[in-house]
Every structure is written in C-alpha cells, then in structure tokens.
C-alpha positions in Angstrom: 149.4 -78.2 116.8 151.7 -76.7 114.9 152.5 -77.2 110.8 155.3 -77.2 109.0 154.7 -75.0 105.6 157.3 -76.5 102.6 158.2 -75.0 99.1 155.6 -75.9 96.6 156.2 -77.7 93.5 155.1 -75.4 91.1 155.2 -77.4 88.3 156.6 -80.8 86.5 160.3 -79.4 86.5 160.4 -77.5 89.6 163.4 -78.3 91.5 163.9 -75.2 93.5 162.0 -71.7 94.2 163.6 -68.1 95.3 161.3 -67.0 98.2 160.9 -63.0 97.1 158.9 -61.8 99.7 157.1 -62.6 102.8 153.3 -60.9 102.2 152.1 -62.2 105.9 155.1 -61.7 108.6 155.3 -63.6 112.3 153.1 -63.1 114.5 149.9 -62.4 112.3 147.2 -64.6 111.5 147.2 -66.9 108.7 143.8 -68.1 107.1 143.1 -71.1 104.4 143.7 -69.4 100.5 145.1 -65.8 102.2 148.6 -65.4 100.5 151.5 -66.3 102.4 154.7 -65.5 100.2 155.8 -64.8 96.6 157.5 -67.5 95.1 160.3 -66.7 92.1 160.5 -70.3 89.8 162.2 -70.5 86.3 158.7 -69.2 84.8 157.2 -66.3 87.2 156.7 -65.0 90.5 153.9 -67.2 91.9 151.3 -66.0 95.1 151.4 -69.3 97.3 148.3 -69.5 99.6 148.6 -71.3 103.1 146.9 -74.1 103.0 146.9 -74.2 106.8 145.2 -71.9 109.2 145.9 -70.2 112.5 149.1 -67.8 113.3 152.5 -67.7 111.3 154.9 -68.5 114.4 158.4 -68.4 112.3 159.5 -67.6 109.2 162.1 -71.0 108.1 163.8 -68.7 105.3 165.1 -65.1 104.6 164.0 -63.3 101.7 165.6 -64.2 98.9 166.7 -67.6 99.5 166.9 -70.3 97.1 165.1 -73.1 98.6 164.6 -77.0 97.2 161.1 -78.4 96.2 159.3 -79.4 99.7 161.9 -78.0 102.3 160.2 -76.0 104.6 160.1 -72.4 105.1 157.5 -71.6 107.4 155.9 -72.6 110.7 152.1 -72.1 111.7 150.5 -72.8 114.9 148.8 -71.6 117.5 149.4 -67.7 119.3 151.8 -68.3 122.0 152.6 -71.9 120.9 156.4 -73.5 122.0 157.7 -75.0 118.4 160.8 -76.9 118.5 161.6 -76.6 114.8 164.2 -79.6 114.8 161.3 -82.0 116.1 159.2 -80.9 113.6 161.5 -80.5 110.7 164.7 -82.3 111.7 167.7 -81.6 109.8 165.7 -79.7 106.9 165.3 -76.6 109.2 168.9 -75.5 108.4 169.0 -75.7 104.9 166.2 -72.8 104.8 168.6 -71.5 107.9 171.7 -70.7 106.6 172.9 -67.8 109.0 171.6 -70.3 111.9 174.5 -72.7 111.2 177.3 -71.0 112.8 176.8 -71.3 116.4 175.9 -75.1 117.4 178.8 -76.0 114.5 182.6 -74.2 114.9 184.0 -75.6 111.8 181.1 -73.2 110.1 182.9 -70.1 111.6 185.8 -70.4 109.1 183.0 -70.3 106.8 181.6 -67.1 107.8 185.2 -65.1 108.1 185.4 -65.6 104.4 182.7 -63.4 103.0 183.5 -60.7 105.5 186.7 -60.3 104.1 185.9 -58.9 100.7 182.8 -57.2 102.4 185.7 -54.8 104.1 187.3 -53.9 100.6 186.7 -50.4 99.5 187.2 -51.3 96.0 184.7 -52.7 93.0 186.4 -56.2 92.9 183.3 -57.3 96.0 180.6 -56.7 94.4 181.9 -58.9 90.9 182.1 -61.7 93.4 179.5 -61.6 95.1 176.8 -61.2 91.5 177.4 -65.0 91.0 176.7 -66.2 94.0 172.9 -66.3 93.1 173.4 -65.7 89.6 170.4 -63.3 90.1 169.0 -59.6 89.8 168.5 -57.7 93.0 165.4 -58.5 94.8 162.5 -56.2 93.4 158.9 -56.4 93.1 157.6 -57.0 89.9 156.4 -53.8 88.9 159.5 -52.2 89.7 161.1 -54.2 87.4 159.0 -53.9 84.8 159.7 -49.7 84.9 163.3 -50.5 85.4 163.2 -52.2 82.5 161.0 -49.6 80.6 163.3 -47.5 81.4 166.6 -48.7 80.6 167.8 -48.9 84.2 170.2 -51.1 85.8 168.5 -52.5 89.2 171.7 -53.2 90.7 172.4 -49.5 90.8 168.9 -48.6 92.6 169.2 -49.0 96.3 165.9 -50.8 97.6 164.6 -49.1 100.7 161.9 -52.0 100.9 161.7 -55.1 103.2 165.3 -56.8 103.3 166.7 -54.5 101.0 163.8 -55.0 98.1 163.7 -52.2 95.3 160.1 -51.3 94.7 158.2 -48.7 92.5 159.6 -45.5 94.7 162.8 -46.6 94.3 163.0 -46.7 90.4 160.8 -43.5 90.5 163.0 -41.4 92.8 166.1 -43.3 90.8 164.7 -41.6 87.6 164.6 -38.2 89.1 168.1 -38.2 89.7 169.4 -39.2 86.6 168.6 -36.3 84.2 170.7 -34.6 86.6 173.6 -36.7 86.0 172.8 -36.4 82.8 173.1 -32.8 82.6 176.4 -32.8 84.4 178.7 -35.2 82.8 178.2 -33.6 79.1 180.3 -30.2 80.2 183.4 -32.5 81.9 183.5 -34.3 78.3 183.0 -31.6 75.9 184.8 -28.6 77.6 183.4 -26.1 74.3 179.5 -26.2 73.2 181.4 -26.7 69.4 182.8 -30.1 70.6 179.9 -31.2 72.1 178.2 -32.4 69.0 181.8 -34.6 67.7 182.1 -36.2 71.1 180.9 -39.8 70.8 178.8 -41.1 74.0 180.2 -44.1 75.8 177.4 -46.6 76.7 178.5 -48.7 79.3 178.8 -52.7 78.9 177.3 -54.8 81.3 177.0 -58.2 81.7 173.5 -59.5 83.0 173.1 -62.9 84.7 170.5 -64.9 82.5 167.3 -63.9 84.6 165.5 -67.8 85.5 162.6 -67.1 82.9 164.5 -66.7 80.4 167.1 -69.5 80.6 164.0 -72.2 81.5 162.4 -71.0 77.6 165.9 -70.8 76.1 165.9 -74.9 77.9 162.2 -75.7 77.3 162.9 -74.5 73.2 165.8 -76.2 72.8 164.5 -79.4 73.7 161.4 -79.0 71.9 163.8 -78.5 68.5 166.0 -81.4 69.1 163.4 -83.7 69.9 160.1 -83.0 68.6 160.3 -83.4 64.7 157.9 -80.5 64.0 155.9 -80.0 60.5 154.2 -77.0 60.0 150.6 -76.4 57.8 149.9 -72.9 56.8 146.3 -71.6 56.2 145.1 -68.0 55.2 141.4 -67.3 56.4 139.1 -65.1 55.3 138.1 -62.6 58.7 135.8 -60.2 57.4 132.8 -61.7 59.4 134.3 -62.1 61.9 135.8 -58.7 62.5 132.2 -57.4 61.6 130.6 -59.3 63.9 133.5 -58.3 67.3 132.6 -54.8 65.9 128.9 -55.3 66.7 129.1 -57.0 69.7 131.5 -54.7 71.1 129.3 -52.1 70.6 126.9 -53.5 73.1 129.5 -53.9 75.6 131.3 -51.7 78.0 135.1 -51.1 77.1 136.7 -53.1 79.9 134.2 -56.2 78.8 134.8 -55.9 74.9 136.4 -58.9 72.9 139.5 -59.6 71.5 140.3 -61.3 68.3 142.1 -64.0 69.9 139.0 -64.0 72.0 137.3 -65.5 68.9 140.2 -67.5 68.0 140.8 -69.1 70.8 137.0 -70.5 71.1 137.2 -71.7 67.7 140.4 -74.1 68.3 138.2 -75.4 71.4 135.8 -76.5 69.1 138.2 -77.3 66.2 139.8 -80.1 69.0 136.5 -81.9 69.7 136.8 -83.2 66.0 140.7 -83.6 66.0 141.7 -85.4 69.3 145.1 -86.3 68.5 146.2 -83.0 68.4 144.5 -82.4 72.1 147.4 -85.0 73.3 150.5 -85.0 75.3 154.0 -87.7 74.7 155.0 -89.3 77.7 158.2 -90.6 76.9 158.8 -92.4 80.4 155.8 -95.0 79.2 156.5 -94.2 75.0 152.5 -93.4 75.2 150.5 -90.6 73.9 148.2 -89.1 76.5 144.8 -88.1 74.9 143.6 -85.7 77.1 139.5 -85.4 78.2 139.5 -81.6 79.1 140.4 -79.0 76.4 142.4 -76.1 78.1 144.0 -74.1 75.8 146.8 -72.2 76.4 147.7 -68.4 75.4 151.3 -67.4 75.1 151.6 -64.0 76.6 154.8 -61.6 76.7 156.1 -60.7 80.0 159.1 -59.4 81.5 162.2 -61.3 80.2 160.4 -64.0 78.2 156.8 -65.4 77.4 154.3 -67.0 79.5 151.8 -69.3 79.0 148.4 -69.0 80.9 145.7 -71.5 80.6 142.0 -71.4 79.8 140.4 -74.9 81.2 137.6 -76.4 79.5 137.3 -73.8 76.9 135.4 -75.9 74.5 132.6 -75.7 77.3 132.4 -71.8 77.7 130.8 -68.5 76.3 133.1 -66.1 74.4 132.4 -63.4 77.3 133.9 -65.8 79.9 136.7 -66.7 77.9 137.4 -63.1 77.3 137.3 -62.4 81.0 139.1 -65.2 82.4 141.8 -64.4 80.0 141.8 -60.8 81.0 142.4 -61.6 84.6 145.1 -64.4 84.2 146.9 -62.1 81.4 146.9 -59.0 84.3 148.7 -61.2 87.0 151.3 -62.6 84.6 152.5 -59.4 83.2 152.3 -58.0 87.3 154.3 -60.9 88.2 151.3 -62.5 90.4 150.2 -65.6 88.6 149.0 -68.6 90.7 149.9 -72.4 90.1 147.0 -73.2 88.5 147.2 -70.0 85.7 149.7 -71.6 84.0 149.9 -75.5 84.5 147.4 -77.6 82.8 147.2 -76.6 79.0 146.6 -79.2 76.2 146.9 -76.9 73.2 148.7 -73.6 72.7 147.8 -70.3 70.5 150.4 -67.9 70.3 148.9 -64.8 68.9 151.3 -61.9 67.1 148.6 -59.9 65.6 148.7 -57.2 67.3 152.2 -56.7 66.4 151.6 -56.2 62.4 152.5 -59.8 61.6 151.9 -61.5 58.3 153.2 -64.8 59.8 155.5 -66.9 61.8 156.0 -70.5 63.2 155.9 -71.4 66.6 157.6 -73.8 68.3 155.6 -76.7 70.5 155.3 -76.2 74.2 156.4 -79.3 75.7 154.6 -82.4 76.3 151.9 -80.7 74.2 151.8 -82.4 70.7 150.7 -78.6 68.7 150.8 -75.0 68.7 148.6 -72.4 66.3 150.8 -69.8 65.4 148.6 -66.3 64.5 149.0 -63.4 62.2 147.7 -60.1 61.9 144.3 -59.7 59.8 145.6 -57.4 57.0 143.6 -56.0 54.0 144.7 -57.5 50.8 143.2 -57.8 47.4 141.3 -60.6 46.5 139.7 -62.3 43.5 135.8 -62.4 44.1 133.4 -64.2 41.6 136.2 -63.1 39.3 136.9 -59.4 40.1 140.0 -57.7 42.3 138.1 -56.8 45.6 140.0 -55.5 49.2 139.1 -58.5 51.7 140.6 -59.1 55.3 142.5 -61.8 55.7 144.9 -63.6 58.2 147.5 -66.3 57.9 148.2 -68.8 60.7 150.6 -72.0 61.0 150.3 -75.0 63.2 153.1 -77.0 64.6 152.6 -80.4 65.0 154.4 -82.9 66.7 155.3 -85.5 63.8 155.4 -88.5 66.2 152.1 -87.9 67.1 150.2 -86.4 64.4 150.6 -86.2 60.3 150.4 -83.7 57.6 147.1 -84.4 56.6 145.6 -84.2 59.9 147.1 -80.9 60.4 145.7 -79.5 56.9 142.6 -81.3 58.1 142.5 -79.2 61.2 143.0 -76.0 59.6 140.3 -76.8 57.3 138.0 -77.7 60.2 138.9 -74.3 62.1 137.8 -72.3 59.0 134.1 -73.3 59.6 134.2 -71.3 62.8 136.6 -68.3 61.5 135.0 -67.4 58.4 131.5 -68.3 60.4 132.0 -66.5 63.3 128.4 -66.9 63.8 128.5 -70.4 64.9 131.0 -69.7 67.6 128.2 -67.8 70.0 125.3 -71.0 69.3 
C-alpha cells in the first residue's frame, strides 16, 4: 500500500523546510535509512532518510519549494501501483503542488498570466521582482556555495546546469575561468593610456543579499537569548602545559587523521565537570516556569559554517573515551561544514563549548544557546610569563568564560564550576582513567 512521505520537523522551531534536492528520483527503489531528499531549515541543509520502503512513485514538490512542517512531498508504494494522491493526501497535495492548481480551478489562470508578464520584459526590472519572492539564494549544492563564497562570487550570476537549474561545483569552477578574462578586458575600456591606469579608482559593485535562513534564525535565536536570559559571566585562566604535553604524546602514537584536538580534551573535561554541577546541565521551560535537569550529558560544539555557526552534538560524552569523542566530532563537524548534517547532529545538546582557539584568541564571551542554561566560552593557549615558587618562568596558559543563565544558576556556582574543571585541565591525566 502506498505511503504518504511529509516534511520533517527538524527541530523545536521548525515551521517550514526548502526541499533542495531530490537524491532518489521516481521510479527508483526506496529502502529504510537510504537518503531520500536534502532538506534546507533556518539552521542547515539536512539528509532526510525514508523511513518507508519499497519504490518512490511521485515526487509531491519541485525542487526548491518551501513546504510547511508535515505536508507531504512524496509518495512510496509499490512498482506499478495506481495512487490517487487526493485520497491519500486530500487537500494537502496542492500546497506542495503549486503549478498543479491551474487546470481543475479557472480563477487560478488569472494567477498564472501575471508572472508571465514580466517574464517577457527584456529589461533588468524582472529579475528585482522576482529575488523576493523566496527571499532566497539560487538553488546550489553546498559545496558550490562554499567556493562561491571563497571566492567572492555572486551565485545569482552563475547559471546552474544541474537538476532544475541547481549551480554545483562545475559551475562555479567554469564561472571562475571566465572571469580573469573579464577581468583583463574591462581595465583598457576604463583607462584608455597605461599612465591612467594606476589613478583610475575601481568600482566595486553594491549588491543587496537576501538574509540567507541560517543566518537570520542565529541573528533571532541571539537576540532572544540577550533580552531574556540575564547572563553573568566567570572568567578563569588555566594552566595547559600538561595538558598540551600529554596531546603531544599521544598524538605521536596515533595516525594523523586519528590525532586529538585541544577541544578534544576540553570538551571531555566539561562532561565530567557537569556530573558534579547539575544545574548547569539544565534547560528553562518557560511554558511550565520549570527547570529541566537533564539525565544524559551531550555537549554541544559550536562550529563555523557557511553564513553562520552551527552547533553539533556529542551525546553522553561524560560516558566516552577521548578517541571516540575526537572521532564522532570529526565526522559530525565534516557534514556540517558540507552542508549534510542529519537531525540528530544537531538537536539534543545540554551544554555548549564554543571554542576560538584556533583563531589566536585571548578571550571572549559567548552568548547561551537557548533553552540551555550555560555556554564555556574558549581561548587560545598562549605562552605568557609566570611567577613560579617566586621566579618569572614562560608557562602556557588559556583563559575561558562561562555564561550562565542567572535564573537558573548563581555566581558562585559558576566560579565553582570553573574551579572544578581545572582538576581535569591542569590534570589532563585524569581525563583518560
């Protein structure tokens, strides 16, 4: 018998997703867990498996349609099968259908004459009407627009040669050959003398960039978190010598893709850090005014993507070695920055580190990821002096703030926390018993 296949909710505040691309088309087979379609939400392009088996009979919904929370968008059935779509889907069916409209309903042919109209016009005033109809960038794979954006390109000038018009990684690469030679061209119709050419100012064009969905859900998210939460912030500065001495070891053992991480380490030690400070392992639930005091420990790591930040999860991290940590995180990092995270990467966390090492950063506040009650903000280690048993000596050290929630937790039971998290820092040892 056939099934109907609806947009997911991909998380608590999910009321719509852009369907970017179809992976398995009509006709083909469909098994349990195989990847059906990429879904576009306010935080990332999400795989969505079928959760159904047998063969995809109809595809409900073009690419790149904006479709509600639990409309449908597929059928699947068996080969051969006779699906009457309204029986099984009643009205829903045209919302995912919009071109379908049109012939059972004449007033919708009014509709249709409208958009053809400006279509027809040879002149640049189309194309400004038609960018905020979806308010979005031109349908691309992730990795093409990670190099457009590498690159300083502007998508809506690529033409996409993929399925339904989708720019992929050929386009933006045969895009880029052409455009040294425009380059080269347009200097000699500006500068008619090789002595003017160095006095003529180059005019970069403005363009005005609808607020990709990542983006605008973080600006949101942020914004709340501000107005709401009344954060207080504890600063710590620990003492990573060991600790960087002890990664250096046992990366020595290791082969290069297996190696560890500082934030590897870091994140383990807040794991263990939470066991003795439960409140800050806690959500607010304002709908009941209760705090929820969560059992697991999944801890969070905020990681920069295209157009914003992401945060992928790491579930019952109190319970793991540092080697699986390090490799789960390595595999959920990879599909957020290609655009392929699943549901479950990046719903789920209790606790957040946001980690700027890397980036030669003494320090920085973060702000709290909503319902979460705390955020560890981290800093670079950095060689300082240091007073030892009385004498100047270089030492490593590294700063890092947490942001509590003040409605759930206090000042001394953040400074308490950071005290606690120092035992597994500066005694690295204690983090691989």
């Amino acid at each position: 018998m056939a099934e109907i296949v609806t947009m997911p909710k991909l998380g608590f505040d999910m009321a719509e997703g852009t369907l970017v691309r179809w992976v398995i088309n009509e006709g083909e087979n469909v098994t349990k867990g195989a990847v059906l379609a990429e879904i576009e939400t306010d935080k990332a392009t999400v795989e969505v498996e079928s959760t159904h088996e047998g063969v995809l009979l109809r595809h409900l919904v073009q690419q790149g349609t904006a479709v509600p929370v639990n409309d449908p968008i597929a059928v699947v059935g068996v080969a051969g099968e006779e699906v009457d779509v309204d029986t099984l889907v009643g009205q829903k069916s045209s919302a995912g259908q919009p071109e379908a409209a049109p012939p059972p309903a004449e007033p919708a042919k009014p509709a249709e004459a409208a958009p053809q109209k400006p279509a027809q016009e040879p002149t640049a005033a189309p194309q400004v009407e038609e960018a905020p109809v979806s308010g979005e960038p031109p349908i691309a794979s992730p990795l093409a627009r990670s190099m457009a954006s590498e690159l300083g390109i502007d998508m809506r000038s690529v033409r996409g040669t993929g399925p339904g018009g989708r720019i992929t990684k050929k386009d933006i690469e045969a895009f880029q050959q052409k455009a040294p030679e425009i380059t080269r061209v347009e200097p000699p119709s500006a500068a008619p003398t090789p002595a003017l050419a160095p006095t003529q100012a180059f005019v970069r064009e403005t363009r005005n960039v609808p607020l990709p969905k990542l983006r605008a859900a973080i600006g949101r998210r942020m914004a709340e978190s501000m107005q709401q939460a009344p954060h207080f912030y504890v600063t710590h500065e620990y003492d990573v010598g060991r600790l960087m001495e002890l990664r250096q070891e046992i990366n020595a053992l290791l082969d290069e893709d297996d190696r560890l991480s500082v934030n590897d380490f870091i994140v383990k030690a807040v794991a263990l850090t939470l066991l003795e400070f439960p409140n800050l392992n806690a959500s607010l639930d304002l709908k009941k005014a209760s705090v929820v005091y969560h059992g697991e420990i999944n801890v969070g790591v905020a990681v920069a993507v295209e157009n914003g930040l992401l945060t992928v999860v790491n579930r019952n991290t109190d319970q793991k070695a540092l080697r699986q940590i390090s490799a789960e995180l390595k595999i959920t990092v990879k599909r957020a920055r290609e655009g392929k995270v699943r549901p479950e990467d990046i719903e789920g966390s209790t606790f957040t580190v946001s980690n700027m090492g890397m980036y030669d950063v003494d320090q920085f506040t973060a702000i709290i990821n909503p319902p979460e009650a705390a955020i560890l903000a981290v800093g670079s280690a950095m060689q300082t002096p240091v007073v030892v048993e009385g004498e100047i000596k270089v030492g490593l050290r590294m700063k890092a703030t947490l942001s509590v929630d003040h409605r759930v937790s206090d000042g001394t039971e953040g400074a308490r926390f950071m005290q606690a998290l120092a035992k597994y820092i500066e005694a690295p040892m204690r983090l691989l018993i």
